[in-house]
SELUMGU-533024 format. One record per residue (C-alpha): residue number from 1; x negated, y negated, z. Coordinates in Angstrom, 3 decimals, decimal comma. Layout:
BEGIN
<atom><i>NUM</i><u>X</u><v>Y</v><w>Z</w></atom>
...
//
This chain:
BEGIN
<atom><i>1</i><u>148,885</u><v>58,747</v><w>-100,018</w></atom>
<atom><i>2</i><u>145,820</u><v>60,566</v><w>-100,533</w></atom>
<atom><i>3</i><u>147,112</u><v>63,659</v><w>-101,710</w></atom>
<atom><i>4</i><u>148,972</u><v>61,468</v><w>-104,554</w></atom>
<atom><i>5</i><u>145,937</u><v>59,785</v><w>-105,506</w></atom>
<atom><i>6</i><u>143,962</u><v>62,860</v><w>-105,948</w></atom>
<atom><i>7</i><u>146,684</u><v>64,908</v><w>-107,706</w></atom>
<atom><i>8</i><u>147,737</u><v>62,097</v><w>-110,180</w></atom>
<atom><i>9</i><u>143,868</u><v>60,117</v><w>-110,717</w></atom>
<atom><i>10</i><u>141,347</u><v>62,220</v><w>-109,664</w></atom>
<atom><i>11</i><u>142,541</u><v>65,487</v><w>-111,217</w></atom>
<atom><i>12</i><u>145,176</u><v>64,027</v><w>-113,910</w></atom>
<atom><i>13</i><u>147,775</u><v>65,843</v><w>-113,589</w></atom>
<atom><i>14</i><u>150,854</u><v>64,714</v><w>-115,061</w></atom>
<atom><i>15</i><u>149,941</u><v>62,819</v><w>-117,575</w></atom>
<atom><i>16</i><u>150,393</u><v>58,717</v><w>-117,850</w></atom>
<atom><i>17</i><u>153,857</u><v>59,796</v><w>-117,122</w></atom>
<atom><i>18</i><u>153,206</u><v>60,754</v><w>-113,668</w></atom>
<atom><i>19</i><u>150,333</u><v>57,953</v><w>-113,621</w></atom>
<atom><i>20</i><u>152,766</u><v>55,218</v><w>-114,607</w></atom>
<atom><i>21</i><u>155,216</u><v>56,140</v><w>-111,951</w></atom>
<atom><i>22</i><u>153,013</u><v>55,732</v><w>-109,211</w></atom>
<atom><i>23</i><u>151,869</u><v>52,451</v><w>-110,026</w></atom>
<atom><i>24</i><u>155,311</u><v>51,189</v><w>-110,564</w></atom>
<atom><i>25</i><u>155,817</u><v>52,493</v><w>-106,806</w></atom>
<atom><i>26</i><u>153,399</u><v>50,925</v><w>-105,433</w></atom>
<atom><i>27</i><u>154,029</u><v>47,770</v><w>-107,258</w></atom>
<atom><i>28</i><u>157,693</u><v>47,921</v><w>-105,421</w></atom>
<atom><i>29</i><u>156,489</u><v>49,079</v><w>-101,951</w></atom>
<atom><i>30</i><u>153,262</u><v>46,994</v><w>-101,719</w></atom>
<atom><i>31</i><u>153,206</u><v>44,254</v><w>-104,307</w></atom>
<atom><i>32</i><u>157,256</u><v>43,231</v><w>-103,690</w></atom>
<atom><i>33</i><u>158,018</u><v>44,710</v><w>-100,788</w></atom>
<atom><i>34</i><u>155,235</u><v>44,049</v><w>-98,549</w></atom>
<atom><i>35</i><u>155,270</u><v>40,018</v><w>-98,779</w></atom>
<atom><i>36</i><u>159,224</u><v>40,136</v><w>-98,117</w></atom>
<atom><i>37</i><u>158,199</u><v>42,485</v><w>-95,265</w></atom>
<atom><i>38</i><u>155,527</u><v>39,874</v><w>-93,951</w></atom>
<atom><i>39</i><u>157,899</u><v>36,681</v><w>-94,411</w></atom>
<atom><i>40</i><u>160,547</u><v>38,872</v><w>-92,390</w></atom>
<atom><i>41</i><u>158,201</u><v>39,493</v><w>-89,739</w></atom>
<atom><i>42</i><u>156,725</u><v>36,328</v><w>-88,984</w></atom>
<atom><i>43</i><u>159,173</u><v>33,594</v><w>-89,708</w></atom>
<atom><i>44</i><u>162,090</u><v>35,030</v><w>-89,536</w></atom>
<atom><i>45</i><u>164,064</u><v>32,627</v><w>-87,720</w></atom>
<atom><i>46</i><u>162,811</u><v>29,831</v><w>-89,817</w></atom>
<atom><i>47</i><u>163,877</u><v>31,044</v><w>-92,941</w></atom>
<atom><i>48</i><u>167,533</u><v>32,612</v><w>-91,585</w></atom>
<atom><i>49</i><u>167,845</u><v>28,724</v><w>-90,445</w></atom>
<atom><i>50</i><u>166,674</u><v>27,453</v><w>-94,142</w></atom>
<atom><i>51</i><u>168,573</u><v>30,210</v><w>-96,487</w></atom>
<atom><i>52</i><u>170,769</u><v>31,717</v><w>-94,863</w></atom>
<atom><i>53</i><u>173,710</u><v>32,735</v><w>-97,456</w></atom>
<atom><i>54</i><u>171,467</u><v>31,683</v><w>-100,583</w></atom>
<atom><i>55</i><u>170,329</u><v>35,399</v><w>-101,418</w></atom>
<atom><i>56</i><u>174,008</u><v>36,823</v><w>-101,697</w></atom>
<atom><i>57</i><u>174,220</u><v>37,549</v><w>-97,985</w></atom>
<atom><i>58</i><u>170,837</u><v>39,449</v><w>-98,348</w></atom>
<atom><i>59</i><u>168,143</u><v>38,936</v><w>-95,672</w></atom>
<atom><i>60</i><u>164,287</u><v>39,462</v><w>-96,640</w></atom>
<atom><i>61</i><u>164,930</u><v>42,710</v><w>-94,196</w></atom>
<atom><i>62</i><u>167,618</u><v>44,034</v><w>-96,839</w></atom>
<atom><i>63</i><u>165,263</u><v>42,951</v><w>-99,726</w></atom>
<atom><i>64</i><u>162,723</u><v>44,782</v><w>-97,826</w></atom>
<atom><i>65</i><u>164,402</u><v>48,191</v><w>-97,813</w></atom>
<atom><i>66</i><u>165,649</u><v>48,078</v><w>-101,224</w></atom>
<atom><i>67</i><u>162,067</u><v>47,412</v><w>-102,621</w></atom>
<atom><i>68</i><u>160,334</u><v>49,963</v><w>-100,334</w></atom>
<atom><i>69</i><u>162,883</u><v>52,875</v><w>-100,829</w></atom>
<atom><i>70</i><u>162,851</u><v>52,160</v><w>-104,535</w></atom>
<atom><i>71</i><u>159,178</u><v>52,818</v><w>-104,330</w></atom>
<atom><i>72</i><u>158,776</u><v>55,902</v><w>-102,520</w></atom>
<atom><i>73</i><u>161,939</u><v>57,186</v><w>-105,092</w></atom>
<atom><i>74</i><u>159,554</u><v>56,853</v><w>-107,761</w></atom>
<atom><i>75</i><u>156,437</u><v>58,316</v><w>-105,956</w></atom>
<atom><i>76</i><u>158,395</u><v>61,424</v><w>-105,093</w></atom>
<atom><i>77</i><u>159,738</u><v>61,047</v><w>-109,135</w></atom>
<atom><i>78</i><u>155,963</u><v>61,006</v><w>-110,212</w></atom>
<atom><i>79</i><u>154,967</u><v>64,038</v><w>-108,204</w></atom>
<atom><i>80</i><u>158,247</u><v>65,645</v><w>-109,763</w></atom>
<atom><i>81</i><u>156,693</u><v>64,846</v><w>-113,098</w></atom>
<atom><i>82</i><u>153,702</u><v>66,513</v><w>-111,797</w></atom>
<atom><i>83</i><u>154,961</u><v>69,626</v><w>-110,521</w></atom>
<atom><i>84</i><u>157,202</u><v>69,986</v><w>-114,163</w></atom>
<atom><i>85</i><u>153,710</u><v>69,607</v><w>-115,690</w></atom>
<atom><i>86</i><u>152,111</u><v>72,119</v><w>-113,913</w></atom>
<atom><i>87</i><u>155,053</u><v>74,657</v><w>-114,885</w></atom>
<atom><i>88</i><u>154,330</u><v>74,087</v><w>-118,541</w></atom>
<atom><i>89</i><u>158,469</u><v>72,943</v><w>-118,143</w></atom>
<atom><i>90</i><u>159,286</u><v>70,584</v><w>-121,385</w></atom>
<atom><i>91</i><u>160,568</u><v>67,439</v><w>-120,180</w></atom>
<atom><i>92</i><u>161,077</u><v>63,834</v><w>-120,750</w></atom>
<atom><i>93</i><u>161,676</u><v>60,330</v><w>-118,867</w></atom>
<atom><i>94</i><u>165,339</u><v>59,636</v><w>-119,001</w></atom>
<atom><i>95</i><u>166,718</u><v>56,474</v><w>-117,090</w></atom>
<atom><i>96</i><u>169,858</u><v>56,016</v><w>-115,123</w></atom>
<atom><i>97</i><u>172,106</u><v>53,062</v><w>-115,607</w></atom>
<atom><i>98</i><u>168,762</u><v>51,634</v><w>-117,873</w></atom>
<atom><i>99</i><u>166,516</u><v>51,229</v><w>-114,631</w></atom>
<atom><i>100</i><u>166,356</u><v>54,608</v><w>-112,459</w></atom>
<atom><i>101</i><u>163,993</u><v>56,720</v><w>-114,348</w></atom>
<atom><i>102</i><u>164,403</u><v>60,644</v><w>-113,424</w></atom>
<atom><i>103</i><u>163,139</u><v>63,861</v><w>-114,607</w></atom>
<atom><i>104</i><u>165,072</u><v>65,522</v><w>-117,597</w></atom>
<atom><i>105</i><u>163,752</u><v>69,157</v><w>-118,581</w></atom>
<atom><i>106</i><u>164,301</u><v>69,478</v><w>-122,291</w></atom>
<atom><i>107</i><u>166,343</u><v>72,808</v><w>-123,657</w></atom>
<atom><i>108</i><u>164,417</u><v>74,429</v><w>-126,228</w></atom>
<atom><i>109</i><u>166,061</u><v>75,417</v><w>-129,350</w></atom>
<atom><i>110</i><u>166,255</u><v>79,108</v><w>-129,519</w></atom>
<atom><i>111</i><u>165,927</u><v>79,864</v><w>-133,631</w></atom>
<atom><i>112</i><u>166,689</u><v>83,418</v><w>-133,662</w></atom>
//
């Protein structure tokens, strides 16, 4: 966690691209992941007895998982950003199915 902190806010690399990215992850790991995490872990039994079946079959555990993966996808997608940078690669944000942003390097138009 370090390492990303220096490399993306201490020494800037990457851009607010790369910057952006890692905030959005650790908005999904630790600002909606972490709370279902908590809930999960310390009444866990009260709220399987309260709603179970009202999240589409998904427990807090489940919601956990999804929100924490999602978040280290886009910390490893921001230091991708970062090591395109560093290349001097052109590239661009793209987004799968409108919500999974990945890395797109950009073909440059040979004019000969």
């Amino acid at each position: 966690m370090w390492l990303v902190y220096h490399l993306i806010f201490k020494t800037h690399k990457g851009g607010m691209v790369s910057r952006r990215l890692c905030q959005a992850s650790n908005f999904s790991y630790l600002g909606i992941g972490f709370p279902f995490w908590l809930v999960d872990m310390f009444f866990c039994d009260w709220y399987l007895e309260k709603f179970s079946g009202d999240l589409f079959g998904m427990t807090f555990h489940v919601i956990w998982h999804f929100t924490a993966g999602f978040g280290g996808y886009l910390g490893i997608v921001a230091l991708e950003n970062c090591r395109v940078v560093a290349l001097g690669l052109p590239s661009r944000v793209e987004y799968c199915f409108g919500c999974i942003p990945y890395i797109k390097l950009v073909e440059e138009s040979k004019n000969d």
